[in-house]
C-alpha positions as CSV (number, residue, x, y, z in Angstrom):
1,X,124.0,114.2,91.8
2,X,121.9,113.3,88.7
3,X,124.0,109.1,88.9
4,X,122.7,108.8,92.1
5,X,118.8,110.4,91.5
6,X,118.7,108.2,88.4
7,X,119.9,104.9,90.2
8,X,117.9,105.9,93.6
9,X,114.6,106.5,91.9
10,X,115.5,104.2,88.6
11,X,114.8,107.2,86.4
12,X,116.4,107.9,82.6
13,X,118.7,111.0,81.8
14,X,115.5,112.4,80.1
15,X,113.4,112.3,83.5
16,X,115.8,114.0,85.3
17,X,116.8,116.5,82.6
18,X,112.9,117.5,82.2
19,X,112.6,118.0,86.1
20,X,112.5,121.6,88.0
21,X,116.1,122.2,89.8
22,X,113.9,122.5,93.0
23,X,112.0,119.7,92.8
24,X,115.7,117.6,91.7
25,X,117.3,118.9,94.8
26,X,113.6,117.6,97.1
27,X,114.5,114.1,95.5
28,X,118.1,114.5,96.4
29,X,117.3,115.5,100.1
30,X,114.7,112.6,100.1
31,X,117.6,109.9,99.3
32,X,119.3,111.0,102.2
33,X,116.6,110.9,104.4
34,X,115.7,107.6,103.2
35,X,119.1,106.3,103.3
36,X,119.6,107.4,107.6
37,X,116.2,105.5,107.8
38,X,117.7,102.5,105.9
39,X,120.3,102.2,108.1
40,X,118.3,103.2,111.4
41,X,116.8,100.1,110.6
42,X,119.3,98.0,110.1
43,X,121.0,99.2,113.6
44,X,117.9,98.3,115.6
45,X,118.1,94.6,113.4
46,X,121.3,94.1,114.4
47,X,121.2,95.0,118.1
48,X,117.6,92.6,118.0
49,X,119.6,90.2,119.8
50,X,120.5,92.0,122.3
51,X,117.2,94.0,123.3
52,X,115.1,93.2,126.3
53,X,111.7,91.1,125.6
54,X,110.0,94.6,125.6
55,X,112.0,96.5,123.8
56,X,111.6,93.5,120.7
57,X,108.1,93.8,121.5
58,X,108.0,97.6,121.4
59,X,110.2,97.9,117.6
60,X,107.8,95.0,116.1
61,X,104.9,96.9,117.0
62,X,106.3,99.9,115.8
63,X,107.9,98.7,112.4
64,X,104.2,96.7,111.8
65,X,102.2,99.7,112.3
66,X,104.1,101.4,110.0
67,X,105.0,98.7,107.5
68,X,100.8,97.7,106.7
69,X,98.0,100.6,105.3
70,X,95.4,100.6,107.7
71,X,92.3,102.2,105.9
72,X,90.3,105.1,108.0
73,X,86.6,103.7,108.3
74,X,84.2,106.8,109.2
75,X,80.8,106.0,110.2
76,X,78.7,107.6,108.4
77,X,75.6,109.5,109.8
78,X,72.4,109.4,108.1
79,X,72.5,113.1,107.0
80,X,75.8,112.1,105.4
81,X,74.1,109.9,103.4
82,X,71.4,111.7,102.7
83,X,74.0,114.5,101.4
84,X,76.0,112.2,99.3
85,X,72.4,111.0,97.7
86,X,71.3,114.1,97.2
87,X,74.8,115.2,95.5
88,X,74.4,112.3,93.4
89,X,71.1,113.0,92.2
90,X,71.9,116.4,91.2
């Protein structure tokens, strides 16, 4: 268990050794996890070929939308502002 945490993740003995038992075994469910994902992927790469023009277009717009951070911009109000200036000023 602790090989395949410390190649995984790249962590030393010494990381792993320090580590809670239950947070060791949430990293070692998370490989896993990550791992079916992995190869999820590489399943719908390899049947690319094969898929309708809609279905290509459907997983790019999927894989994009999760592969790029898109920030959350919230308008701001004026009272907002007003209360962040305020907080500010003490």
């Amino acid at each position: 268990m602790e090989c395949k945490i410390a190649r995984f993740y790249g962590w030393s003995d010494e990381q792993i050794s320090e580590m809670d038992f239950k947070d060791l075994l949430k990293y070692w469910r998370g490989i896993t996890m990550i791992e079916a994902q992995d190869m999820l992927n590489q399943l719908k790469a390899s049947d690319f070929p094969n898929m309708s023009k809609e279905e290509r277009r459907k997983l790019n717009k999927m894989l994009v939308s999760k592969a790029y951070f898109k920030p959350e911009v919230k308008v701001l109000k004026t009272t907002d502002l007003v209360n962040y200036a305020s907080a500010m000023n003490g």
